[in-house]
C-alpha positions in Angstrom: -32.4 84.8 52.3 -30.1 87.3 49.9 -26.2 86.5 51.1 -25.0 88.2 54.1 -22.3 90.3 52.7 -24.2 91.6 50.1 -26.5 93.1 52.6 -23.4 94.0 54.7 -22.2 96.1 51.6 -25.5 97.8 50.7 -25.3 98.9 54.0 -21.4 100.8 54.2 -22.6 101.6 50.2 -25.7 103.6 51.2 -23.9 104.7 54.5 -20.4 105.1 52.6 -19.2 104.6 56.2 -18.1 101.3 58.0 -19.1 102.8 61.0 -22.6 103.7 60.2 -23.4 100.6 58.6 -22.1 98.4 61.9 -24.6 100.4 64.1 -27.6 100.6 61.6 -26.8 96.2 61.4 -26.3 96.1 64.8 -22.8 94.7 64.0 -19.1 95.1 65.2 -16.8 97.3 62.4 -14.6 94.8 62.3 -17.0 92.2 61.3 -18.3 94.7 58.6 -15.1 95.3 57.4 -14.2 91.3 57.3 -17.7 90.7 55.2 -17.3 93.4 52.6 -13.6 92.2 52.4 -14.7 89.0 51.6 -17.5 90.3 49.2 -14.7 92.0 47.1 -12.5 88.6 47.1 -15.5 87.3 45.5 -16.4 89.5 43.1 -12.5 89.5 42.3 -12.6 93.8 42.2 -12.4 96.5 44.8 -15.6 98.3 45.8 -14.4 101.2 47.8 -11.4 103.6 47.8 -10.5 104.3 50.8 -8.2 107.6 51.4 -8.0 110.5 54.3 -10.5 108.6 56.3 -13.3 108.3 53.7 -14.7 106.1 51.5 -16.2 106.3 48.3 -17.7 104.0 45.4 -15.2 102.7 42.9 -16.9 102.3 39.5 -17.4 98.7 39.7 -18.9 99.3 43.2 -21.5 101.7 41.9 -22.5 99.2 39.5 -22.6 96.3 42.2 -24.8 98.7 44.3 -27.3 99.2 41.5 -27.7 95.2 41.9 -27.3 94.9 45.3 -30.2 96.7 45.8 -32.7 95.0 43.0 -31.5 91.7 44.8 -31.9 92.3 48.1 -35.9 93.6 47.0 -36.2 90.2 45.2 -35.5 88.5 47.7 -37.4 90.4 50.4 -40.5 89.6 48.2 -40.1 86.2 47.4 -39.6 85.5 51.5 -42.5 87.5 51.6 -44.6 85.5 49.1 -43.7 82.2 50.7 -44.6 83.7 53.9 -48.2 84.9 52.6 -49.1 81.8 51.0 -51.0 80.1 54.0 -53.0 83.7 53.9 -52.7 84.5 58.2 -51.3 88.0 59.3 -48.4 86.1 61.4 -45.0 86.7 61.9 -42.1 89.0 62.4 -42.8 93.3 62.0 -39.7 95.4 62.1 -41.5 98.3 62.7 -39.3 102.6 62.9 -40.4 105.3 64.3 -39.4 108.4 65.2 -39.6 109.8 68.9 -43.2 111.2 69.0 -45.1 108.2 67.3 -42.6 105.7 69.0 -43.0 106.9 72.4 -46.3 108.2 72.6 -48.6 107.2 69.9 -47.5 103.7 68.6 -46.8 101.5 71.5 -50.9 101.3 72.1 -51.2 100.6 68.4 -48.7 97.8 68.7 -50.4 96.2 71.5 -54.2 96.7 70.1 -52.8 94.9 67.0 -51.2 92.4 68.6 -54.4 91.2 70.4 -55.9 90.9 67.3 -53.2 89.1 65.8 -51.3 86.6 68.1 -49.1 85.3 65.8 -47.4 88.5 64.8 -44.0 89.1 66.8 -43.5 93.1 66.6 -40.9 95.0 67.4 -40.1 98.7 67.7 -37.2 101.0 67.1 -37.3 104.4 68.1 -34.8 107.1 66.4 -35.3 110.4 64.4 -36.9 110.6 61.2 -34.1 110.8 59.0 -32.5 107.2 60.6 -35.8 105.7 60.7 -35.9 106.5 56.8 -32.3 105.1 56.4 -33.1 101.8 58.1 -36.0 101.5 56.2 -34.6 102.2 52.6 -31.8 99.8 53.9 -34.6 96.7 54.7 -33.4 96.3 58.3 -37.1 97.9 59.1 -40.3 96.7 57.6 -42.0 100.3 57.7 -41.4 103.6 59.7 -43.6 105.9 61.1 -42.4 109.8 60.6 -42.9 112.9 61.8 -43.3 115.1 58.2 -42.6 113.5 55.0 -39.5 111.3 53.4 -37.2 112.9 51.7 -35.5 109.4 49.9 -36.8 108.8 46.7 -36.6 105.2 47.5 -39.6 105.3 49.9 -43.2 105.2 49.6 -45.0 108.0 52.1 -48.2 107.9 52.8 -50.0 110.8 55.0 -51.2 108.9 58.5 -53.1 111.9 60.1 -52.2 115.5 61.4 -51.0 116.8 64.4 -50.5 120.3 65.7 -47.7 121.9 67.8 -47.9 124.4 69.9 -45.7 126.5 72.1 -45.6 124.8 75.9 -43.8 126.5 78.6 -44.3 126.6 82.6 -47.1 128.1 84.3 -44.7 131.3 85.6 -43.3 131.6 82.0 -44.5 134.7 80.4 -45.6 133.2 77.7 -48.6 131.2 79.4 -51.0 134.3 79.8 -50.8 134.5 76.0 -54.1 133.7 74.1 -51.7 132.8 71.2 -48.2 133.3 70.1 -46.6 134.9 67.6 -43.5 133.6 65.6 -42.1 136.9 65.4 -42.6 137.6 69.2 -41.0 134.3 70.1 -37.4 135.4 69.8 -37.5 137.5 72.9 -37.6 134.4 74.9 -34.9 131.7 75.7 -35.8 128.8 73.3 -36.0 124.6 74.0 -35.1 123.2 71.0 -34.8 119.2 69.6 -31.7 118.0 67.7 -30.7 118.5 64.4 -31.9 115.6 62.3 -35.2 115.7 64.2 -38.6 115.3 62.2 -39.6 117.2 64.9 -36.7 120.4 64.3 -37.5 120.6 60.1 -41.2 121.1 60.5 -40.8 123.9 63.1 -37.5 125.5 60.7 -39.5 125.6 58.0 -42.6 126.8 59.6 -40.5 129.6 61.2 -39.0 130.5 57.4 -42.5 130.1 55.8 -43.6 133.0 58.6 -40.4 135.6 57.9 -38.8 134.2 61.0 -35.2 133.2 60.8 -34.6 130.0 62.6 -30.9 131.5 63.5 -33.0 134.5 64.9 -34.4 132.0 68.0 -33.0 132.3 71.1 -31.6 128.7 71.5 -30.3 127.6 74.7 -30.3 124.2 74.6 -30.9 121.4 72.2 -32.3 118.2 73.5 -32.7 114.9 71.6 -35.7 113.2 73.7 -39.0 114.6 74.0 -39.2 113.6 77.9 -35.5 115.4 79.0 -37.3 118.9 76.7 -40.6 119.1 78.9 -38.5 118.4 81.5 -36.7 121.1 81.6 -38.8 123.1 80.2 -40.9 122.4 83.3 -38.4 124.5 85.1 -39.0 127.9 83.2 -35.8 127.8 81.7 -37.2 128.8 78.4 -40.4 127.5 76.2 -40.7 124.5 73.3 -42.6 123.7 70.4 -43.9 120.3 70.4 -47.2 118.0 69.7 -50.0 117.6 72.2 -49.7 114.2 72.5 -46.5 114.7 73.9 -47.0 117.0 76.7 -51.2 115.6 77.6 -50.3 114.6 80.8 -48.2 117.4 82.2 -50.9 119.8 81.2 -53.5 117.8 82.9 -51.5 117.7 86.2 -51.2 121.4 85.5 -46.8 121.4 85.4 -47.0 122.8 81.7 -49.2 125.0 79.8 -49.7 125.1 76.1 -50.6 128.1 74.2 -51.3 127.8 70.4 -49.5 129.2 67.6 -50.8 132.0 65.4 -50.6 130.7 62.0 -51.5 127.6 63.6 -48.7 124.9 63.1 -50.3 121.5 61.3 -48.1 118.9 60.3 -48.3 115.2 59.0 -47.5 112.0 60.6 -46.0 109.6 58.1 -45.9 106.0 57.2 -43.0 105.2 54.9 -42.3 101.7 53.6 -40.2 100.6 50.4 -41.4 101.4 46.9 -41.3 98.2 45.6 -44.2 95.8 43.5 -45.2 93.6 46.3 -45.8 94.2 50.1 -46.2 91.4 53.1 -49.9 91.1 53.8 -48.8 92.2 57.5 -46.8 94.7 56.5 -50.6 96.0 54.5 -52.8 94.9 57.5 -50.5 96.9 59.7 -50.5 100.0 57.5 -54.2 99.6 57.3 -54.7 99.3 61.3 -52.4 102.1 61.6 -54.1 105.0 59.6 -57.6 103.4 60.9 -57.2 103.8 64.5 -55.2 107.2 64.2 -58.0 108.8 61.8 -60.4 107.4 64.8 -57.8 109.5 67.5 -57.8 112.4 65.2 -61.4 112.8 65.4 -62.1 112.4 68.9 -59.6 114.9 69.9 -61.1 117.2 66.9 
């Protein structure tokens, strides 16, 4: 309901790139670039300076952010409100995640909760944890689901469940007649790692600090941004990873990887993260709800 180029400019404002915003709006630049033009014609100021390639918030645009953003809550909760009145768990769910819930734990919790709500439309984008956060904070996402916690003051994070990762390599790796591994011990071996910006890469960084291991001290050969291309190549005995069991339960059953655990153990949390604002959809709740349910109920069964 709010006015298309004020979202259009909370979006290059929290981005403070024209670039970033089109992608994370699923818009061309230049149509990014024509709506906040036309936003500033409006308001009869400019909102951005623009020099060496950048772009930063003018005065009046900080203050026009600070509104932008209470308006575009307003009006997310009074579409919400009208949309709760008849009191069914129906319509759309814009639901984030990063790449280990997205791909291996929440498209059975989608489906499960679809069966038991019809008229709910979900859909799913998959990223790493810190763009899930930023389309969330933006509103283009309902919720996200995280590996870790949120680091944007702007969110609401609630814990989900835990998960431990271990160290999986190949059957021929050296590293698979180990009882356990040590983080110090780890550096004498050629090293699988995720991307930068990857939930995934912060949780083992500061697991390897908290430890007395240097993160620069790893090995690193190569740095992968999918779960599926790391095992794979792990797979080959090119070097080991670090990753969750739900990720790599089927390659160990066919008997392609081996997992051997850490020693500290390494625990983390899976996150749900929504907006902190006064009033949340009753699908938005009932999904939250669901969610921690069911993965509480996996958490014990694999226990």
């Amino acid at each position: 309901m709010a006015d298309r180029r004020l979202q259009v400019f909370h979006a290059v404002a929290k981005h403070l790139s024209f670039t970033k915003a089109a992608e994370a709006l699923f818009m061309t630049q230049p149509a990014v670039t024509f709506q906040v033009k036309q936003f500033e014609e409006q308001l009869q100021t400019r909102l951005f300076d623009r020099a060496q390639g950048r772009i930063s918030l003018t005065p009046a645009g900080k203050i026009a952010l600070e509104y932008a953003e209470r308006i575009l809550a307003l009006s997310a909760e009074l579409d919400t409100r009208l949309k709760d009145i008849g009191g069914q768990v129906a319509g759309p769910l814009l639901i984030g995640a990063s790449m280990t819930v997205g791909e291996y734990v929440l498209p059975q919790l989608i489906g499960q909760f679809k069966a038991r709500y019809p008229e709910v439309a979900p859909s799913l984008f998959v990223g790493n944890s810190e763009t899930v956060q930023e389309r969330v904070a933006e509103h283009t996402l309902d919720l996200g689901f995280i590996e870790g916690d949120s680091h944007l003051a702007s969110l609401q994070n609630e814990v989900c469940c835990e998960d431990e990762l271990q160290v999986v390599c190949a059957p021929t790796h050296p590293l698979a007649r180990e009882t356990f591994a040590l983080p110090a011990a780890l550096t004498q071996h050629p090293y699988v790692s995720r991307e930068a910006g990857s939930g995934t890469r912060a949780v083992i960084d500061r697991y390897l600090q908290k430890v007395g291991v240097s993160p620069d001290s790893m090995n690193l050969v190569v740095e992968l941004g999918s779960p599926e291309a790391l095992k794979g190549l792990v797979a080959t005995g090119l070097g080991f990873a670090i990753m969750s069991r739900v990720i790599a339960a089927k390659e160990l059953q066919l008997g392609q990887l081996v997992q051997v655990p850490l020693k500290p153990p390494l625990i983390r949390n899976f996150s749900v993260v929504y907006p902190k604002e006064r009033f949340h959809s009753n699908l938005v709740a009932e999904f939250v709800r669901f969610a921690k349910e069911q993965l509480a109920a996996a958490q014990r069964l694999a226990a």
